[in-house]
C-alpha positions in Angstrom: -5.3 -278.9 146.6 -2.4 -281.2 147.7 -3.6 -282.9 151.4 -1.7 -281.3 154.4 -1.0 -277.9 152.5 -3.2 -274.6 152.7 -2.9 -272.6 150.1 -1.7 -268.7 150.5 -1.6 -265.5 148.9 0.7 -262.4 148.7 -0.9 -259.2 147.7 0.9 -256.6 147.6 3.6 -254.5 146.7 6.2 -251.5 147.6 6.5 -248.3 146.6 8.6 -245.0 147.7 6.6 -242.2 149.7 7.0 -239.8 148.0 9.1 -236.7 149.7 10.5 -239.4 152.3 14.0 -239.8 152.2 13.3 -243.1 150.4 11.5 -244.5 152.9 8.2 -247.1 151.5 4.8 -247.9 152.1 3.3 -251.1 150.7 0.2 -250.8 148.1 -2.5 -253.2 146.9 -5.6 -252.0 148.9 -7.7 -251.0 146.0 -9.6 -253.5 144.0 -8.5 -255.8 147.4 -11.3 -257.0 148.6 -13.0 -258.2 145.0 -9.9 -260.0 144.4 -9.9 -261.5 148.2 -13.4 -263.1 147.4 -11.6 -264.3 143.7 -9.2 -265.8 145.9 -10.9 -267.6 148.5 -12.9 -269.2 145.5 -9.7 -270.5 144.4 -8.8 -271.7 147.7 -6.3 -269.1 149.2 -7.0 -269.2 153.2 -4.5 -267.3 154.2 -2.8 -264.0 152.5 0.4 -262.1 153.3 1.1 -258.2 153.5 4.4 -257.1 154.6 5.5 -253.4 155.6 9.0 -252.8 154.9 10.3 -250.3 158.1 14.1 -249.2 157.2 16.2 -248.1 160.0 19.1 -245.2 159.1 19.9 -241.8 159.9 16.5 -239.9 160.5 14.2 -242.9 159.6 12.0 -244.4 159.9 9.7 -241.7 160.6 6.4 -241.5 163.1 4.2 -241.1 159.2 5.8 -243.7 157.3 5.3 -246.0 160.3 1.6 -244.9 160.7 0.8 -244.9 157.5 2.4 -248.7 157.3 0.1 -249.6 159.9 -2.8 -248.3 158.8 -2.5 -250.2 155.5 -1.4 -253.2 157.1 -5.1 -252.8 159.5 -7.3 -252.1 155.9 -5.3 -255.3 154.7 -6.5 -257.6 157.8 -10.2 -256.4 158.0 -10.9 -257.0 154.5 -9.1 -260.6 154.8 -11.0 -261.7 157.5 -14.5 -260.5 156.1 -13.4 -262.9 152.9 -12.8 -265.2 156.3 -9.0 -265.0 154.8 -6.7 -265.4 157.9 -4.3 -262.3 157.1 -0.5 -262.5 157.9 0.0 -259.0 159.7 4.1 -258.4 158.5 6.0 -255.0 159.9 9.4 -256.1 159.3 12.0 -253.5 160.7 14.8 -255.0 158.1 18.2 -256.1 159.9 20.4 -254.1 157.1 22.3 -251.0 158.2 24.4 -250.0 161.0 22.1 -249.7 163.7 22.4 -251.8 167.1 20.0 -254.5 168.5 18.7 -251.4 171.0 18.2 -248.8 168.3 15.8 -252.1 166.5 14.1 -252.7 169.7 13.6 -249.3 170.4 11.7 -249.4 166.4 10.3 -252.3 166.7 8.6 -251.6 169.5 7.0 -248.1 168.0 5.9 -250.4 164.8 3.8 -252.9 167.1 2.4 -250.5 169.1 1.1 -248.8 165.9 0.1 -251.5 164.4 -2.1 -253.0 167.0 -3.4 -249.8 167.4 -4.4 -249.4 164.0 -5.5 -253.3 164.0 -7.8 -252.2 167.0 -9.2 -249.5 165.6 -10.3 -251.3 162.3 -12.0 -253.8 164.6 -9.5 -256.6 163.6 -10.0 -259.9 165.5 -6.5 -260.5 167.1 -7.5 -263.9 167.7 -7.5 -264.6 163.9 -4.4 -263.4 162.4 -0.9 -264.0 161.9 1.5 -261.9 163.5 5.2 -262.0 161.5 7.3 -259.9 163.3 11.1 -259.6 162.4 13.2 -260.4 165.1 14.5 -258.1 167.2 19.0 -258.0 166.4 21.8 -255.6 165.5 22.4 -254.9 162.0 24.7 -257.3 160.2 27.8 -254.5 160.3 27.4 -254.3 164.4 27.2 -258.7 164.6 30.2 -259.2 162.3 32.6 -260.9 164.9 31.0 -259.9 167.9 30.8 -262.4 171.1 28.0 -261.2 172.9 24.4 -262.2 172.7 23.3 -261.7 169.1 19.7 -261.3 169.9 17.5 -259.9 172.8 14.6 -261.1 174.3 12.5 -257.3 174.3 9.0 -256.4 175.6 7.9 -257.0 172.2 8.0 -260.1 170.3 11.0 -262.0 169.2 10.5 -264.2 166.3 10.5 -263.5 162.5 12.1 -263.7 159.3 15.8 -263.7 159.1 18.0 -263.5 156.4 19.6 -266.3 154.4 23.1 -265.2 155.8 22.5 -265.4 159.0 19.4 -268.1 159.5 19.7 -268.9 163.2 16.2 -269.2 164.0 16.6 -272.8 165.6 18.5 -271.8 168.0 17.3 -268.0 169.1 13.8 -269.6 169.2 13.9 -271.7 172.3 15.3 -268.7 174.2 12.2 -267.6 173.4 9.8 -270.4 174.1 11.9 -272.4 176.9 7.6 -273.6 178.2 4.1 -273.2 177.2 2.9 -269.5 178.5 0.3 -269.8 181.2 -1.3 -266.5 180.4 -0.7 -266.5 176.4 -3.0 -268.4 174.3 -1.1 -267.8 171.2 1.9 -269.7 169.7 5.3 -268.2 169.0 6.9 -269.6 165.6 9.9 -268.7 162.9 9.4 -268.3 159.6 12.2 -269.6 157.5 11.1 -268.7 154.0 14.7 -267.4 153.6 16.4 -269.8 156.1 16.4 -273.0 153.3 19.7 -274.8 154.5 22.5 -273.7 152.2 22.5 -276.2 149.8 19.2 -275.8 148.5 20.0 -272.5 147.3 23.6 -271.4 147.4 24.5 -274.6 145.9 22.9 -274.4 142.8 23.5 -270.7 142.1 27.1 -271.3 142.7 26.9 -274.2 139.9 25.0 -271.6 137.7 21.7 -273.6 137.8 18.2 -272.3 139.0 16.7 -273.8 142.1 17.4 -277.7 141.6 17.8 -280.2 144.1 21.7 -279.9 145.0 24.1 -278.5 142.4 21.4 -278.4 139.9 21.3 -282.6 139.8 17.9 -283.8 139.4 18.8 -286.9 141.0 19.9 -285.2 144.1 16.1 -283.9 144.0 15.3 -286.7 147.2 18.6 -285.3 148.8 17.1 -281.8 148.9 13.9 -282.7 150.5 15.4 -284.3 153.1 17.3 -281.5 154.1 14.0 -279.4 153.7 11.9 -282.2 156.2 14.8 -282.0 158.6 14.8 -278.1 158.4 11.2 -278.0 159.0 11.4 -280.5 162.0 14.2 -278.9 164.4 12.4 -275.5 163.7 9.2 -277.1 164.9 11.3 -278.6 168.0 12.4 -274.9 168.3 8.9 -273.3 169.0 8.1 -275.5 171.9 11.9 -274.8 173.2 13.0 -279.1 172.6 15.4 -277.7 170.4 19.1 -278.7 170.8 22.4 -277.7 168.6 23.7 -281.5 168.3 20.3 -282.3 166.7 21.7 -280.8 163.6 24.5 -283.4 163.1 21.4 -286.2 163.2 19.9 -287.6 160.3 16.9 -286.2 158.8 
């Protein structure tokens, strides 16, 4: 195990409900808690699961989102009885036409299910990960548009976004401006998808697979330093130090 990194594992997958207007539910709970202890053995301490809630006309439905939950509850027990921390992931995906109400107004249904369902599995809040998506109109109602593009709802605010439109830097100290007297947990982004352009569009421009910049080897130190800097004004983020000039400074 390389020093400073904790090993993780995803473990699951998505499949179509069947007789719901396409909507998904994420699988993997049987056989999960044998391959959990397999896991931990091999020094996984933390796992993912993500629910996948899509937004359209007449969807997502109150069973899809229960049913999401509920798995996403079996998932976190069993982890932390394999004392697995689990990351708990309903992600209400920012595709569509809907606007930044219509995904609060979701959003909000899908946590409150959740940590219902987490509740009544007798899930320790304390020890999990909550990964959210955050809470924005869909890319067709942003294009252009001057105004705010992200709220700050009754629900949480921080999550995945997508390669397109990474702006988790800056949406984040909105969100974290000082430490919350009354809140013991931390708010964070995940930026799994948020890799500075050149890492990735780069290289698949040039035709190459994920390699440094343009596909060079010797651009490999180039690439991390991008990375470390990408990693650092995101950490500045969560405790709201985060500034937009800071991205014109050197790594």
């Amino acid at each position: 195990m390389i020093p400073g990194i904790i090993p993780a594992i995803k473990v699951t997958g998505t499949a179509t409900v069947a007789g719901f207007n396409a909507e998904t539910i994420t699988e993997g709970l049987d056989g999960l808690r044998e391959r959990l202890s397999d896991y931990r053995g091999l020094g996984a301490r933390f796992a993912k699961w993500r629910a996948v809630i899509d937004i359209a006309e007449g969807i997502p439905t109150a069973f899809a989102v229960e049913a999401n939950a509920h798995a996403l509850a079996r998932y976190a027990a069993l982890c932390q009885e394999n004392d697995i921390v689990p990351i708990v992931e309903p992600e209400v995906l920012m595709d569509g036409a809907h606007s930044i109400g219509r995904c609060e107004q979701v959003t909000e249904a899908v946590l409150a299910s959740v940590f219902r369902q987490l509740f009544e599995h007798r899930v320790m809040l304390e020890g999990i990960v909550l990964k959210p998506n955050m809470v924005i109109a869909a890319e067709s109602r942003r294009s252009g548009a001057r105004r705010r593009p992200w709220r700050r709802p009754r629900c949480a605010y921080c999550g995945a976004m997508s390669r397109r439109r990474c702006r988790a830097s800056r949406f984040c100290p909105a969100g974290n401006p000082r430490p919350r007297r009354r809140c013991t947990c931390r708010s964070s982004t995940s930026s799994g998808r948020c890799v500075v352009p050149d890492l990735q569009l780069r290289p698949r421009a040039a035709g190459h697979r994920t390699q440094g910049l343009g596909g060079v080897a010797a651009n490999f130190a180039a690439g991390q330093k991008e990375y470390a800097k990408r990693a650092r004004l995101n950490g500045l983020a969560t405790t709201g130090r985060y500034a937009p000039d800071m991205e014109s400074q050197a790594a």
